[in-house]
C-alpha positions in Angstrom: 0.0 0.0 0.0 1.3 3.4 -1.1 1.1 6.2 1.4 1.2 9.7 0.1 3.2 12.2 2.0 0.3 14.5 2.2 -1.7 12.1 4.5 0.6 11.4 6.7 0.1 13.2 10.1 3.1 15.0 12.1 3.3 11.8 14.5 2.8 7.9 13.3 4.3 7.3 16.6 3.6 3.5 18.0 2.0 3.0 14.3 1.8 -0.7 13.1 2.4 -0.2 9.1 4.6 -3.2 8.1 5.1 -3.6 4.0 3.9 -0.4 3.6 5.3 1.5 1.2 6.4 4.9 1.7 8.7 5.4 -1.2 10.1 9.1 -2.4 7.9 10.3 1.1 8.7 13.8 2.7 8.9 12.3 6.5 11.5 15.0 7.1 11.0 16.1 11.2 8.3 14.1 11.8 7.4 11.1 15.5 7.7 7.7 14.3 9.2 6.6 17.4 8.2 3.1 18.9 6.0 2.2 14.9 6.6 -0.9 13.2 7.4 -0.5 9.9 9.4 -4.0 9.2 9.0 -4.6 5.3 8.2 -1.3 4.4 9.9 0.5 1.6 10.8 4.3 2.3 13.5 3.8 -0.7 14.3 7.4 -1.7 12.3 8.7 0.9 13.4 12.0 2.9 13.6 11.2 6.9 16.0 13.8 7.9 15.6 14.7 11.5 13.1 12.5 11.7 12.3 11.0 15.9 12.9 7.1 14.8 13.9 5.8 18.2 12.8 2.3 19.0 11.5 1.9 15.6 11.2 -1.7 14.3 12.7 -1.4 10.7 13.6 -4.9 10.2 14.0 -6.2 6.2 13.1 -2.4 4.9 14.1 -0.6 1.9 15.9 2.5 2.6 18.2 2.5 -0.4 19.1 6.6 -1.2 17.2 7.5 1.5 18.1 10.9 3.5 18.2 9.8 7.2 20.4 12.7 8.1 20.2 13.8 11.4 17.7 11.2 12.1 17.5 9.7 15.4 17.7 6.1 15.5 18.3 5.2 19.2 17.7 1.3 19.8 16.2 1.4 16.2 15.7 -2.1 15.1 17.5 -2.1 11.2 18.2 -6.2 11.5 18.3 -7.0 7.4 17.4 -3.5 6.1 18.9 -2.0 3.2 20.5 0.9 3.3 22.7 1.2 0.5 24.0 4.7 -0.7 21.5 6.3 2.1 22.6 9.6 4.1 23.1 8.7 7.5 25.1 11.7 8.4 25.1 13.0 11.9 22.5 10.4 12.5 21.8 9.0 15.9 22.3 5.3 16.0 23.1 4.1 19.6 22.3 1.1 20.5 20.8 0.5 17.5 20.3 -3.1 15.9 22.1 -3.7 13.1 22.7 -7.5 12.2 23.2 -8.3 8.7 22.5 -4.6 7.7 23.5 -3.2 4.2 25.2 0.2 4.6 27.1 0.1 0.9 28.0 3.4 0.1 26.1 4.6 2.6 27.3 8.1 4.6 27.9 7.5 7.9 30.0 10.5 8.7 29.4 12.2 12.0 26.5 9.8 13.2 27.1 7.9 16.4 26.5 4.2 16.5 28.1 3.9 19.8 26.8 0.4 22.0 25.3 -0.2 18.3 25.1 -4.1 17.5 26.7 -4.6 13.8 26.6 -8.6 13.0 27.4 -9.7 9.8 26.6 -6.1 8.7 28.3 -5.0 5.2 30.2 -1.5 5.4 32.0 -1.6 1.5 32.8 1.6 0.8 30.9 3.5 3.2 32.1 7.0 4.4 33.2 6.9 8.0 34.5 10.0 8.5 34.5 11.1 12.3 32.0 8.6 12.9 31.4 7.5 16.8 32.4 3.6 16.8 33.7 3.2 20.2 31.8 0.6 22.7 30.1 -0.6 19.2 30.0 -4.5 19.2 31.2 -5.0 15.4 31.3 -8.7 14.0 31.8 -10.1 11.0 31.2 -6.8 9.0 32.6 -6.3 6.0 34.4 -2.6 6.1 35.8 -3.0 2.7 37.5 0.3 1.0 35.6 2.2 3.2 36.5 6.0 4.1 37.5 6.7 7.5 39.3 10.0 9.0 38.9 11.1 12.7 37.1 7.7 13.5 35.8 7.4 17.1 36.6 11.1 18.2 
């Protein structure tokens, strides 16, 4: 089910919308802490500074998406794609991130700190003065990825 932008309140917070799809959505600012949204497809989809704490975003499309400056505390992103999506100055503690695509993502400033990367794939992702320290990183491929001022 496609969800236009325009009927989409300020807050979906606690929402239960798995497989939705939510492609190209303007979602910028907006409370969708604590929603379930595993499936779902918000490829493209503009999420910057968007409140996505606690969030269950298990198996979702967010290829291209701008997540920058989201919040993404304890965010559950177990098997979603986010390849060539801008994470930058995001807010990814604690965050769940096991078998998670980040290829050619930007990851530059954001803070996965106590984040939980397992079998997560990193090629060629920019990590420039990202926050890594206390991260539990496993079997994640970091392949040619950019790095400068890492764990500041």
């Amino acid at each position: 089910m496609h969800i236009p932008s325009q009927m989409i309140s300020s807050s979906l917070r606690g929402a239960l919308l798995t497989h939705s799809n939510f492609t190209a959505a303007d979602l910028q600012g907006r409370d969708l802490s604590r929603a379930d949204f595993s499936g779902s497809s918000f490829r493209g989809a503009n999420l910057s500074n968007a409140n996505l704490s606690g969030t269950a975003l298990r198996n979702a499309d967010l290829r291209g998406a701008n997540l920058s400056q989201a919040i993404l505390c304890e965010a559950d992103l177990s098997e979603a794609d986010l390849t060539g999506a801008n994470l930058s100055g995001a807010n990814l503690s604690q965050a769940h991130l096991c078998r998670t695509n980040f290829d050619n993502a930007d990851l530059s400033d954001a803070d996965l700190s106590h984040a939980c990367l397992l079998n997560a794939s990193m090629t060629k992702a920019i990590l420039i003065n990202t926050k890594l320290e206390t991260a539990h990183i496993r079997k994640t491929d970091l392949s040619v990825v950019t790095r400068q001022a890492v764990d500041r």
